[in-house]
Residue frames as a rotation matrix with the C-alpha (Angstrom) as fourth column:
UNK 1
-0.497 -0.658 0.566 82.92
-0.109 0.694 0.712 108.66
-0.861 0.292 -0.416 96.76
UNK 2
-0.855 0.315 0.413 80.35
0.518 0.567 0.640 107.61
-0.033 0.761 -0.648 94.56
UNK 3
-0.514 0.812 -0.277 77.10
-0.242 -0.447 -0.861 109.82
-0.823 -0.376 0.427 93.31
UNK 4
0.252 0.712 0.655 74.23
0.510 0.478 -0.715 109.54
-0.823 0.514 -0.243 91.24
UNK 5
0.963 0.070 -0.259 74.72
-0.239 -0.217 -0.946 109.63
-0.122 0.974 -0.193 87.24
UNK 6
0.228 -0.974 0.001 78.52
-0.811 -0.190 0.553 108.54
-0.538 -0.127 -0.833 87.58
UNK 7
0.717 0.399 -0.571 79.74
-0.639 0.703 -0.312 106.02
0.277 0.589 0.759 84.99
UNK 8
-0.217 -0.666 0.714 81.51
-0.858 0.479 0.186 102.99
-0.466 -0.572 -0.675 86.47
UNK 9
-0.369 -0.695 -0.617 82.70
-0.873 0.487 -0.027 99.46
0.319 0.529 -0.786 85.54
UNK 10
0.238 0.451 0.860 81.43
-0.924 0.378 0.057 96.97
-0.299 -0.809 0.506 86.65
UNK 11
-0.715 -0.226 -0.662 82.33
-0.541 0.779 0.318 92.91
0.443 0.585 -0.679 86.47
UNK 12
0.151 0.962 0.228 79.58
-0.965 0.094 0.243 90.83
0.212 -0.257 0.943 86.54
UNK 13
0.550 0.060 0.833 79.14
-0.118 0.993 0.006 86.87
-0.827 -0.101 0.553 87.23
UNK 14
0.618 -0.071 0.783 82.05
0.625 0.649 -0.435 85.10
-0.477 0.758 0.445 84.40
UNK 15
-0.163 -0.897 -0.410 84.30
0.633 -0.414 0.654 88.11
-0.757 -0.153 0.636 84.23
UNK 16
-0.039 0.029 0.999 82.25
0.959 -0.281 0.046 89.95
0.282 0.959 -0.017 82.23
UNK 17
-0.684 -0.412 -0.602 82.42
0.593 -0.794 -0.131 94.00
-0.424 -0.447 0.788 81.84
UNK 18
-0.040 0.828 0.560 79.81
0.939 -0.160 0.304 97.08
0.341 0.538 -0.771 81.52
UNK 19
-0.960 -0.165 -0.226 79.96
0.257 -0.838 -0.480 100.43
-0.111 -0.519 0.847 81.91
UNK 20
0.183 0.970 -0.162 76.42
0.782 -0.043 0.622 101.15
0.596 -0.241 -0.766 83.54
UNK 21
-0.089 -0.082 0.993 75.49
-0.107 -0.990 -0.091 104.40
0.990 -0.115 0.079 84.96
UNK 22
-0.833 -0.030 -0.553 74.85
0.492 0.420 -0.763 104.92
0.255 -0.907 -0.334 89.03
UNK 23
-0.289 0.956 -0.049 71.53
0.360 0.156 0.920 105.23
0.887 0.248 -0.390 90.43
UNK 24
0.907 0.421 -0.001 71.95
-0.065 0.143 0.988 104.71
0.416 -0.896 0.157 93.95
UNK 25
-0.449 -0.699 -0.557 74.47
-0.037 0.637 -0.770 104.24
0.893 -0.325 -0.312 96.14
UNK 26
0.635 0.705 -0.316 73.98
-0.193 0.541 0.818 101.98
0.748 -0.459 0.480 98.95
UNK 27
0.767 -0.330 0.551 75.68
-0.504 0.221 0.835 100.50
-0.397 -0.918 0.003 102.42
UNK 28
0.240 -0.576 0.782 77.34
0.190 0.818 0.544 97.50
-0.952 0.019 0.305 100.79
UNK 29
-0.474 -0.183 0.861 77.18
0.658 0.577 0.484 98.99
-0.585 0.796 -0.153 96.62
UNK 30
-0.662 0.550 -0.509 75.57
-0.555 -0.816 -0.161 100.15
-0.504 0.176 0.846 93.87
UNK 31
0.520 0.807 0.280 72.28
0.234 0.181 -0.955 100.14
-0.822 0.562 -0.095 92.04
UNK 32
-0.815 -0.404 -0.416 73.46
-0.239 -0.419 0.876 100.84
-0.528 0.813 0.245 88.54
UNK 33
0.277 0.948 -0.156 71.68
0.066 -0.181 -0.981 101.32
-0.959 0.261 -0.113 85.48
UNK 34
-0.405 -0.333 0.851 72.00
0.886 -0.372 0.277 101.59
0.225 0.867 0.446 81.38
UNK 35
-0.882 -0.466 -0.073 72.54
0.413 -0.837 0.360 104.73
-0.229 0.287 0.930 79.87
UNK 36
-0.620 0.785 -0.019 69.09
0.422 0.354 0.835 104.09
0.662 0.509 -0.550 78.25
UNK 37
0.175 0.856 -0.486 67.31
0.826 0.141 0.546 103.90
0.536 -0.497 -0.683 81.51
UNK 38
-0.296 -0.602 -0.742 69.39
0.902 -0.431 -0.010 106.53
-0.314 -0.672 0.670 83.14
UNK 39
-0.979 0.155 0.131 68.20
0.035 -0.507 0.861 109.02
0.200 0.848 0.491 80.46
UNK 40
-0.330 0.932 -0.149 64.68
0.255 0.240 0.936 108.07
0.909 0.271 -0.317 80.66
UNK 41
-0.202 -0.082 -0.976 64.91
0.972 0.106 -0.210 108.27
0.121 -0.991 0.058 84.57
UNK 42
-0.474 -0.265 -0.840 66.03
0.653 -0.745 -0.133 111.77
-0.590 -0.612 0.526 84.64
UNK 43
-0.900 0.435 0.040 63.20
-0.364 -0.798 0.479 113.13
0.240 0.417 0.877 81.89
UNK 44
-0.498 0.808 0.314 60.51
-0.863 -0.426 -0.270 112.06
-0.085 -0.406 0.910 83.91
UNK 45
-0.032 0.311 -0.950 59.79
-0.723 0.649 0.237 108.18
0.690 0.694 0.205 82.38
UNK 46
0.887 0.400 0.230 59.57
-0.372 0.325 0.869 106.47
0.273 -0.857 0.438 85.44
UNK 47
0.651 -0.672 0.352 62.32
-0.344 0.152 0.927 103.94
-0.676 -0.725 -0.132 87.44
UNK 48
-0.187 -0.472 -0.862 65.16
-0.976 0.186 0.110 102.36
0.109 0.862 -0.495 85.66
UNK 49
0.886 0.337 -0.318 65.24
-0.275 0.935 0.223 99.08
0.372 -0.110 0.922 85.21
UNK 50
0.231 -0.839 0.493 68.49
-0.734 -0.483 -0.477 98.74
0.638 -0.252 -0.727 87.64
UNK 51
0.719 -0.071 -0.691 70.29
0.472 0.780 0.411 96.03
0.510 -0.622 0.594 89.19
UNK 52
0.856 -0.267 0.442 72.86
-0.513 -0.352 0.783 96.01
-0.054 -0.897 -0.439 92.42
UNK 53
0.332 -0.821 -0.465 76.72
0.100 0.521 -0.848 95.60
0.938 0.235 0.255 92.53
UNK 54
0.791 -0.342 -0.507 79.30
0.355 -0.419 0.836 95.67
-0.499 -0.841 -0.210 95.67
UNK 55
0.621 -0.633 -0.462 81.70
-0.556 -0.771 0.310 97.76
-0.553 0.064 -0.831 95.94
UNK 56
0.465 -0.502 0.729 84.19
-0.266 0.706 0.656 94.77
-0.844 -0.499 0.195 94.88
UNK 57
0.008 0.150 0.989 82.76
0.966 0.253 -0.047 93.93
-0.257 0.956 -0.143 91.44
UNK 58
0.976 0.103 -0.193 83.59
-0.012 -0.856 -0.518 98.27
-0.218 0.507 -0.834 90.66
UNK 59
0.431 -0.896 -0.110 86.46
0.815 0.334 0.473 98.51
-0.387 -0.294 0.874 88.79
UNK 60
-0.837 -0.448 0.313 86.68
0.483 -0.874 0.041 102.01
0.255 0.185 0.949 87.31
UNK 61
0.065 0.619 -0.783 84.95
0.899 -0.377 -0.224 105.35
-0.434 -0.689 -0.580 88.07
UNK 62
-0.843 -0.020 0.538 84.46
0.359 -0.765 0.535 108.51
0.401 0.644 0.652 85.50
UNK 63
-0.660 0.534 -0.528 82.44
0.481 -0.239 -0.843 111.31
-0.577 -0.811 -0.099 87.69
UNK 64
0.335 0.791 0.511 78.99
0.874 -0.059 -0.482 112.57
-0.352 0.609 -0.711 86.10
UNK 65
0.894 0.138 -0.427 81.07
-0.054 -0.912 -0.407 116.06
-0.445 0.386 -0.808 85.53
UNK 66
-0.508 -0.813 0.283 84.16
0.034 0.310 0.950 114.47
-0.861 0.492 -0.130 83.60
UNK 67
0.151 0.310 -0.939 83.96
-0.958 -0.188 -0.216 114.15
-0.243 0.932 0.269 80.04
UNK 68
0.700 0.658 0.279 83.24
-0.570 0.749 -0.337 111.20
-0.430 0.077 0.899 78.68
């Protein structure tokens, strides 16, 4: 369903929206991440700085081999 580097929607707390990369995926969600940290992650700069949605608060999905 969901793998690492995929970009997805997300709605946070107040109906806001972000499109944050994926990190993790988990039992109940994801970890997600900015682009920023996602980048930095994958040349070697240590963790992102990454927080945790459920599945609930995803509302779109664009897979890490789509085009942007």
């Amino acid at each position: 369903m969901y793998q690492r580097g995929d970009r997805v929607e997300v709605e946070g707390f107040g109906g806001d929206r972000a499109i944050l990369r994926v990190w993790e995926v988990r039992q109940r969600g994801l970890i997600v991440c900015t682009e920023e940290d996602y980048q930095n992650a994958l040349s070697g700069d240590g963790l992102p700085m990454a927080l945790g949605f459920p599945f609930d608060d995803i509302r779109e999905q664009q897979r890490e081999d789509q085009p942007s």
